[in-house]
C-alpha positions, 0 to 999 in steps of 0.5 A: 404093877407091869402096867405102872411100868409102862406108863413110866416108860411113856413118861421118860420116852415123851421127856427125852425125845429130841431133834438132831440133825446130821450131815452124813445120813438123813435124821428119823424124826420122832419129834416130826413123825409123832406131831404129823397131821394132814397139814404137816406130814412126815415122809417115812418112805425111807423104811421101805426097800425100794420104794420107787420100784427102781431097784431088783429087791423088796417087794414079794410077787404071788406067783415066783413064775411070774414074769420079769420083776422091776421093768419098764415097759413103754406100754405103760407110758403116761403123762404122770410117769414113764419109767420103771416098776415092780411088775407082775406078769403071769399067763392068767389073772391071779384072783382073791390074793395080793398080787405085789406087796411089801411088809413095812415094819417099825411104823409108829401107830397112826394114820398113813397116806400112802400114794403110789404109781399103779397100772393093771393090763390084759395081756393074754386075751386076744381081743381085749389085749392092753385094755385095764380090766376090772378086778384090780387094786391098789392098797395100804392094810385093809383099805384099797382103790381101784386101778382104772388105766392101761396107763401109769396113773396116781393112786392114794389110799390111807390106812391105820397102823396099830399096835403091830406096827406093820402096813402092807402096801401093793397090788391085789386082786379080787375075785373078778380080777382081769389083769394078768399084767400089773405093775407099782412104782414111786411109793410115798408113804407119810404119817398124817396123825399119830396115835399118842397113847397106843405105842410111844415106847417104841423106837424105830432104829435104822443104819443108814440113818441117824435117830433123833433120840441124843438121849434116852434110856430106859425100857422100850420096844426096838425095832432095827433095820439092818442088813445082814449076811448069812455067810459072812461075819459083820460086826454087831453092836448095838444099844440094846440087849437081846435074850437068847430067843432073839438071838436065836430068831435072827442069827445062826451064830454070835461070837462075843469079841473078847479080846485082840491080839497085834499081828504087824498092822493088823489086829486078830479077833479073839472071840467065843460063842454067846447065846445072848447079846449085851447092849454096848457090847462088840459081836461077830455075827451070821444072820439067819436070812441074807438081806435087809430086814426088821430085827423086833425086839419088846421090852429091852433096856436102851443104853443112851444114844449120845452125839459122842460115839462109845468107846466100849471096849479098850484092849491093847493097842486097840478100842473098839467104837460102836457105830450107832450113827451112820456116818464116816470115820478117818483114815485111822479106822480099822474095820473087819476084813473079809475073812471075818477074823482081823481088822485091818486099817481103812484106806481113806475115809471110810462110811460105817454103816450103823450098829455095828463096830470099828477100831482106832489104835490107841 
């Protein structure tokens, strides 16, 4: 019977996939991302924390003594890149472990090109110091090439995403690995095929973009980037429900809004504690972890995704609109304050990050 289930909710999910396009925030495409090929393939790089290997985040390193972190180092420059990356620099080199990596989730099943800047250098060894030993690799899951240069050089491998739905991307080392030295940069991962009948009832959704999905309901696999805080109340709202095992997997504290009252210009939270989280419904919340991450939740029920943002919840002299779009609001927003309590009216136009809540006065 539960496998009847499923196969109807592979039905609704290829009957309500639709385009939308979206001025505010780039759109994730199931439409391109599920018709990719080798010809036509669709960019998901955007899943990724710092993929260019610019920025201070994302990326794990084997030893948490090595080295600096995202540098640029003139000793790497070459004719195919000359800026900065994720390095890892440690006083010996680090054998049969991944060296860099990140774990990218909510990948729909298929097969991933993955290409990337990479570099691999002696450093500590007197006599071979700045040449690229022997050992080193970049790699996508369980496929992998050689790094070959002292210098930046491109370096493309493709792999399979099954039904986990996540693909590790960096730099390992065998055995014989020389490099103690090793950096990544400028990743682009793309789909070139997907596998149509192992996962369509999964749903990738992200706050800082837009979901192609105007119009799905039914039961499905969410998956949910967003970043949270571990010591500050956010808001949360969102198209799907949560058990209490998933509350209790992500989140420290969830405080269901159940009403407001009025204080000069502003408006005052009331609230209480909830183990579960309801689709369409405003909470205050607290993550267990800091930071952006994959909230993963199987066989929930998705309320529809409409252009037309929510009203759900009205209270006096307030409505609260779910954000399931990243995209800016008016002057007339009121949004959370610091103090995780009151709303207070924005200043200006005001760009709301997805899944979460803010208030019009009525």
């Amino acid at each position: 019977m539960k496998n009847i289930f499923k196969v109807k909710r592979l039905l609704i999910l290829l009957s309500v996939f639709v385009v939308s396009f979206s001025l505010n925030a780039q759109t994730i495409n199931y439409d391109a991302w599920r018709n990719a090929s080798e010809s036509s393939p669709y960019n998901v790089s955007f899943l990724m924390v710092n993929p260019t290997g610019t920025e201070n985040t994302g990326w794990s390193r084997n030893s948490k003594d090595a080295a600096g972190y995202n540098k640029h180092n003139t000793e790497f420059a070459s004719s195919v890149y000359d800026n900065t990356g994720i390095e890892s620099w440690y006083w010996s080199p680090v054998q049969s472990a991944d060296l860099i990596w990140q774990d990218v989730k909510g990948l729909l099943p298929g097969t991933y090109r993955v290409k990337a800047y990479a570099v691999g250098q002696i450093y500590n060894n007197t006599s071979r110091k700045g040449q690229c030993g022997k050992g080193s690799y970049f790699f996508a899951g369980d496929q992998k090439v050689a790094i070959t240069s002292n210098k930046w050089q491109e370096l493309s491998v493709t792999a399979t995403v099954d039904e986990s739905q996540t693909l590790r991307i960096g730099i390992s080392g065998d055995a014989t690995n020389e490099n103690d030295w090793v950096s990544i940069a400028q990743v682009r991962l793309e789909c070139v095929g997907f596998d149509g009948f192992s996962y369509l009832n999964t749903i990738v959704l992200d706050e800082r973009y837009d979901v192609s999905v105007a119009r799905v309901s039914g039961f499905f696999n969410v998956v949910l980037h967003k970043t949270l805080s571990s010591d500050r109340y956010e808001t949360f709202c969102v198209p799907f429900s949560m058990t209490s095992d998933d509350v209790n997997k992500y989140f420290s504290e969830v405080l269901l809004v159940n009403g407001v009252s009025k204080n000069g210009d502003a408006f005052t939270l009331k609230t209480k504690k909830s183990d579960v989280i309801e689709a369409g419904t405003p909470y205050l919340v607290k993550a267990k972890l800091s930071g952006r991450q994959a909230i993963e939740v199987n066989e929930t029920a998705i309320t529809p995704l409409n252009e037309v943002q929510p009203v759900v919840k009205s209270y006096t002299g307030l409505n609260f609109i779910a954000s399931y779009r990243c995209h800016e609001v008016v002057q007339d927003a009121y949004l959370l304050s610091d103090d995780g309590k009151t709303m207070l009216k924005s200043d200006g136009v005001s760009k709301v990050k997805g899944y979460g809540f803010y208030g019009i006065k009525r």
